[in-house]
N, C-alpha and C positions, 0 to 999 in steps of 0.2 A: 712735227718732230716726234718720233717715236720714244717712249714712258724712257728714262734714264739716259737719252744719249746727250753726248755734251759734244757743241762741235766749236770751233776753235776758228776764229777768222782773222787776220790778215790781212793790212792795207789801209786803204782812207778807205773811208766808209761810201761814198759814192762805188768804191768798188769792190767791197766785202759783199754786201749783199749776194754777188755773185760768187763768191770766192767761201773755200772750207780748205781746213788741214790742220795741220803739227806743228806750224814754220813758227819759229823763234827770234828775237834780236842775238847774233855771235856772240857768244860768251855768256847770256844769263843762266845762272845757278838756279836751284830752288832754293837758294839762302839769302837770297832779294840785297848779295853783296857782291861787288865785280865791277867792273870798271866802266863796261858798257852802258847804255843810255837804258834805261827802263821805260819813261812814257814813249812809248809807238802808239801808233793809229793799230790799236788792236780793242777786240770785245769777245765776250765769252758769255756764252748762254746754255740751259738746261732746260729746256721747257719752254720756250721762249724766244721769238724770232721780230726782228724788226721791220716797223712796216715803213717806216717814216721818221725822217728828223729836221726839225727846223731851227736854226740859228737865228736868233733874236738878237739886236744890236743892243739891249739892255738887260737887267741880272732882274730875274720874279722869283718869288720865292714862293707864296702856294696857290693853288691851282682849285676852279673848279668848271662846271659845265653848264649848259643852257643849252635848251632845243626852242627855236624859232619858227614854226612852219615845217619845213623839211629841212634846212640847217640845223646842223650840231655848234657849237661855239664853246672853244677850251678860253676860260680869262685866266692870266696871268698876274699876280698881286707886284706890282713893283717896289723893287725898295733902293734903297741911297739916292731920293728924290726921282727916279725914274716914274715914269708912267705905266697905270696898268695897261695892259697887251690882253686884244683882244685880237681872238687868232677861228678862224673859219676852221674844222677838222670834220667836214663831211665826207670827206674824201679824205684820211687820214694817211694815204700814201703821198699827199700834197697837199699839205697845210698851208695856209696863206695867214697873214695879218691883215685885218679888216681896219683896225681901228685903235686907238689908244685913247686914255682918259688922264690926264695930267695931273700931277702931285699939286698941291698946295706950295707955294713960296715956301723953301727952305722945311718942308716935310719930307716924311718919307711912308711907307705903307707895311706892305709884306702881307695882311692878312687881306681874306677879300669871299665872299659869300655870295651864292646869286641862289634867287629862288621868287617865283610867283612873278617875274620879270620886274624885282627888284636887288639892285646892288647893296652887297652889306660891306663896307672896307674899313680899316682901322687908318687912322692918320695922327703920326707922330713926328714931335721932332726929330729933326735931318741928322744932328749933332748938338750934344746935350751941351757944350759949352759952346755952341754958337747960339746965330739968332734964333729965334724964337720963331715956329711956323706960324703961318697966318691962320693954319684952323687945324683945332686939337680935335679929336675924341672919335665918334664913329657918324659915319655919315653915309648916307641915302642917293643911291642914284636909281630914275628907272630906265633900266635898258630893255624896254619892251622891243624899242628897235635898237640890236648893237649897234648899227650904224651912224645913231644918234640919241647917244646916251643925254640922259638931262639930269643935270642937281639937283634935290629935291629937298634936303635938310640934313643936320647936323646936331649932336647933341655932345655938348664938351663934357673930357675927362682928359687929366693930366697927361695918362698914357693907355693906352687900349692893345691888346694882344689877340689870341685866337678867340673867334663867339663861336654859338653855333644860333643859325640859323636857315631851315630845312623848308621853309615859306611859315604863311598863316600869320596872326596877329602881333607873338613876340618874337624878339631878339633873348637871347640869353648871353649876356656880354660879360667878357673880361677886362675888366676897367680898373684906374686908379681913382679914385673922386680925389677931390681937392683934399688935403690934411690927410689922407690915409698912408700904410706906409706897403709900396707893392700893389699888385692888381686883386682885384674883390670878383667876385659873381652878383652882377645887376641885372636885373630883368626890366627888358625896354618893353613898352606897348607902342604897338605901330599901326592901331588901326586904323588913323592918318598917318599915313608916313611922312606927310609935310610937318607933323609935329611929333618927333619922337617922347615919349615920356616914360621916366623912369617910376616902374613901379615898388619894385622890392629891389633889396643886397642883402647878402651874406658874404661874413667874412669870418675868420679863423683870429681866435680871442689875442692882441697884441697889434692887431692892422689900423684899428680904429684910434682916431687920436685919443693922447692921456691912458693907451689900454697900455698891459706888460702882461707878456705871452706867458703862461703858464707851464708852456713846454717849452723844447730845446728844439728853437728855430733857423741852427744852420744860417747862420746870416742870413741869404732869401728865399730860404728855404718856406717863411711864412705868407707865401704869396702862390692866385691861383695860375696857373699856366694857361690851364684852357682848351679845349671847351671846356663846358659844363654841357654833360646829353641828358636832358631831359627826356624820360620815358612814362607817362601816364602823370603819376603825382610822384614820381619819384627825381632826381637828378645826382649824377654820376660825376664828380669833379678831381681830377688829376691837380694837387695842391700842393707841387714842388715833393714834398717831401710824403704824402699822404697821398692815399685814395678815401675819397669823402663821399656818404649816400647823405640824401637830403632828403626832407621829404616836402614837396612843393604844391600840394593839398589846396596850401592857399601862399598865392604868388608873392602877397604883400611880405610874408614874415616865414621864408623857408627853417626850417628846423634839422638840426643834425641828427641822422640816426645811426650813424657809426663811421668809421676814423680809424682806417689800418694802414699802419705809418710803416716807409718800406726805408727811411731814413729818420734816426739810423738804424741797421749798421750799415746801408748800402748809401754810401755818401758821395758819390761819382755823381758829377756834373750835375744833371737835374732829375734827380733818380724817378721821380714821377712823371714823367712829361704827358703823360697817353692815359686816360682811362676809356674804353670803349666798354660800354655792355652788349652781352647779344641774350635776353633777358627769354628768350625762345630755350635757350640751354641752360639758364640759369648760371652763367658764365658771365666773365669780367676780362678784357685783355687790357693788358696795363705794362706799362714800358717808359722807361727812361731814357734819355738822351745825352749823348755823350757831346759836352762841352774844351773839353780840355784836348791840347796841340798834340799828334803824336802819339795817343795812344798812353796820356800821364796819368796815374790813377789809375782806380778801378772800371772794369770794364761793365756798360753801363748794362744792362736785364732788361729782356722781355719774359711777363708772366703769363700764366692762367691764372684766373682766381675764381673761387666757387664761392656762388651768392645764395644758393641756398638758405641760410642762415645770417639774413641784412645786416643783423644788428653783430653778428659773429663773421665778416667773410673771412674766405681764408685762401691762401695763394700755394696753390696745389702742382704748382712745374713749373719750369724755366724754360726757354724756347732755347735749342744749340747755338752757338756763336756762329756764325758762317765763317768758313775756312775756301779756302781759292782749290779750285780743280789741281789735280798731280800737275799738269802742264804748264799750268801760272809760275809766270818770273818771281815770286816770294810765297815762301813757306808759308806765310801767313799775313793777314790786311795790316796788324800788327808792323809787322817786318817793311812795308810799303813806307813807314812814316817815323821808324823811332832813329832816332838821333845817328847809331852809326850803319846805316842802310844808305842804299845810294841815293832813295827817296829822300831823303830828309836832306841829303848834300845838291841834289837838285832844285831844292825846296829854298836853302838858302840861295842858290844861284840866281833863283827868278824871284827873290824879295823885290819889293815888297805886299808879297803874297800874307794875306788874312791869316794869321797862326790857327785861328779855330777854327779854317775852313780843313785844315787837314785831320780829319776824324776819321775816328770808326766805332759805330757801335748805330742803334736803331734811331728812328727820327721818327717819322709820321705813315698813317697808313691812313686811308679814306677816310676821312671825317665826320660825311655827309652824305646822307644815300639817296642817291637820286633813283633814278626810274631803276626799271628790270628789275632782277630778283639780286639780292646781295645775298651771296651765300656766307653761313653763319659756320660751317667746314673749313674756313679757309680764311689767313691772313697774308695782305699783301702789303708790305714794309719795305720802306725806303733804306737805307743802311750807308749812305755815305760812301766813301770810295768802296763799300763793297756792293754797290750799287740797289737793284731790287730783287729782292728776295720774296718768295711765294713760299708759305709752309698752311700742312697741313694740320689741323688741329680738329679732325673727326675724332680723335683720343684727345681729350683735354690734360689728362696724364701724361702724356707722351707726344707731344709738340714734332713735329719732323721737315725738313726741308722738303720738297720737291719742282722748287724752280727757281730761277734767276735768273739776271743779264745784268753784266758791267761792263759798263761801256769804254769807249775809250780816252786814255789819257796821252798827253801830248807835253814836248819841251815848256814850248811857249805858255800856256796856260796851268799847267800843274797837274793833280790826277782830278776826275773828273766825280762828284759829288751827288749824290742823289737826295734830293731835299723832299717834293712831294708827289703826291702821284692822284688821278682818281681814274674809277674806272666806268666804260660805259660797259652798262649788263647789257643793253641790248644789242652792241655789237662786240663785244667782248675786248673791245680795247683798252689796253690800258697805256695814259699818258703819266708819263714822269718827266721832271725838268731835273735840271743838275744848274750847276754854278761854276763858272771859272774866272775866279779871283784877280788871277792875273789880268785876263782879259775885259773883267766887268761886263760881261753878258752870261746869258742861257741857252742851252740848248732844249728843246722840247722832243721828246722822242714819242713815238706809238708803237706801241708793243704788243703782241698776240700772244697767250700761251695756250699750251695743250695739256692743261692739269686738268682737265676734264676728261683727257685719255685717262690718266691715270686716278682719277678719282671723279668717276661719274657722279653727274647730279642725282641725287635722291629725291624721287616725287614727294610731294607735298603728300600727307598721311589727309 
């Protein structure tokens, strides 16, 4: 697709592929208010063309990759006791499902890591006032062959959210230990994975039992999100309401070296969600995520933040809100979801649809960098019904869009959610999953862009 054109398609999607235009549903405004139906089997793209989509009979929430021999394999983290999905994407214009790995009795998942042809998954209970799962905290599979994944150990915590781990000896875990109050930063040693062992935590003064937080913790606001990206002796932790640097020198007893708290005054949903470093630029990308139905509250930020000065950072620009092409049925994502739109009257139609699945604002971008080159130019972000969004951040000053795709939404299911994504550098695909509530499954799409038209890679110096 040539640098700035937006093309406009039409239909189901088995037959968009082939299909481009203008065409609209009769009667929609650009005022996202009118009588007509809003969700069509319609998508809109800039940069960004589809290779492939596969419908999963169950809802995942984040995603990553493995290469097997000459197999690629995208896993899918399941959650509301689903199993994680494991899906073949060698062939990303036909993706298959190979294999799945089942919840625990009365658990559920959502988080899931693979690397060194080990599984990293989180397991929580299903429902906090029901029974009780049969296995808490984070646990070990190796899927050396996906096709016969095996159990290999477990290490309990009350509840477990995003790690990160990228292979090698640790895990860097988001966990609750027993007495704490909210998720901590634990450093696991795996080098038996049959016995995971916790080495070191950190936590923020008030989480530990008998502590009382010294600051103004936003009710859970005192708690890590996660990851924590460890880079050399340093670690990079996204802490609800903060971005926190560590310094992890020595694993057993990480130490804090500074603490730039983005809440308050930006108190929307979980204003922290994301810290990524790209420490090549001495930059910081950090972003919160928008919890609340509709569009209630402040509209949640993505930053730049300049690390030059550790112990001083400081957040140097804001990335633009994504706005919908002139030709989109609503002025704005906004307009898709607030109370007198015809979104929000379709919304109650097909109750009882998740209130907080109907968002707008940033979510997750690549976690975890696998093979190829990850360019440190370029952020690609998931955004919820505004689906994925690709901006350029060669100006760290001046953040700018230049790609997308939102896909499409429909009666039956609701509008359609972009939760995570990851991409392969070396074939340039990128995979994102969405959620539809109503329906309680995922679709996985693969996606090509041409932001390399427009913003050539730069050789290595």
């Amino acid at each position: 697709m040539k640098a700035g054109m937006f093309t406009w398609i039409v239909g189901s999607l088995c037959c968009a592929l082939g299909a481009a235009g203008g065409l609209f549903a009769q009667g929609l405004s650009g005022t996202g208010r009118g009588p007509e139906l809003v969700f069509t089997e319609q998508y809109a793209a800039k940069n960004v063309t589809l290779v492939g989509k596969l419908s999963l009979e169950s809802e995942v929430l984040k995603l990553d990759l493995q290469k097997v021999g000459d197999k690629t394999y995208l896993y899918g983290a399941g959650i509301k006791g689903g199993p994680d999905v494991i899906i073949d994407v060698t062939d990303p214009a036909h993706m298959k499902v190979v294999n799945t790995i089942a919840m625990p009795a009365n658990g559920t998942g959502g988080q899931i890591q693979i690397a060194d042809n080990l599984l990293v998954r989180s397991e929580n209970n299903l429902n906090r006032n029901g029974p009780a799962a049969e296995r808490l905290g984070i646990t070990l599979y190796d899927v050396s062959d996906p096709l016969a994944p095996r159990y290999l150990s477990n290490i309990y915590y009350e509840n477990v959210h995003r790690g990160y781990y990228p292979g090698g000896r640790y895990i860097h875990g988001t966990a609750q230990p027993e007495g704490f109050q909210g998720n901590i930063y634990v450093i696991i040693d795996i080098q038996d994975p049959t016995r995971p062992n916790e080495i070191g935590r950190w936590w923020m003064e008030g989480q530990a039992p008998g502590e009382t937080p010294s600051w103004n913790p936003r009710g859970v606001a005192g708690r890590l999100h996660g990851p924590a990206y460890p880079v050399g002796d340093r670690a990079y932790l996204s802490y609800y309401n903060a971005m926190v640097i560590l310094d992890i020198s020595d694993l057993s007893r990480p130490r804090q070296i500074s603490k730039l708290i983005f809440s308050p005054p930006f108190n929307v949903g979980i204003p922290v969600h994301t810290v990524f470093p790209m420490l090549d630029r001495q930059l910081a990308f950090v972003a919160g995520e928008a919890t609340g139905a509709e569009c209630q509250g402040e509209m949640p930020m993505a930053w730049m933040v300049d690390l030059r000065d550790e112990e001083n950072p400081l957040p140097i620009s804001t990335f633009p809100i994504p706005v919908p092409p002139p030709e989109y049925p609503f002025r704005d994502f906004c307009a898709k979801l607030l109370p007198e739109s015809v979104g929000s009257r379709i919304a109650d139609a097909i109750a009882p649809a998740r209130p907080s699945d109907w968002r707008f604002g940033p979510h997750n971008i690549q976690h975890v960098p696998r093979w190829g080159r990850m360019r440190s130019d370029i952020i690609y972000l998931t955004y919820f019904v505004a689906g994925l969004r690709i901006f350029d951040i060669s100006n760290p000053f001046a953040p700018r869009e230049v790609g997308y795709f939102i896909a499409p939404d429909n009666m039956a299911d609701g509008p359609v959610k972009f939760h995570d994504l990851m991409v392969d550098h070396d074939s340039g695909v990128i995979y994102v999953n969405d959620q539809r509530a109503r329906a309680e499954r995922s679709d996985i799409y693969a996606l090509e862009t041409s932001v390399d038209d427009v913003m050539p890679l730069t050789p290595d110096p």
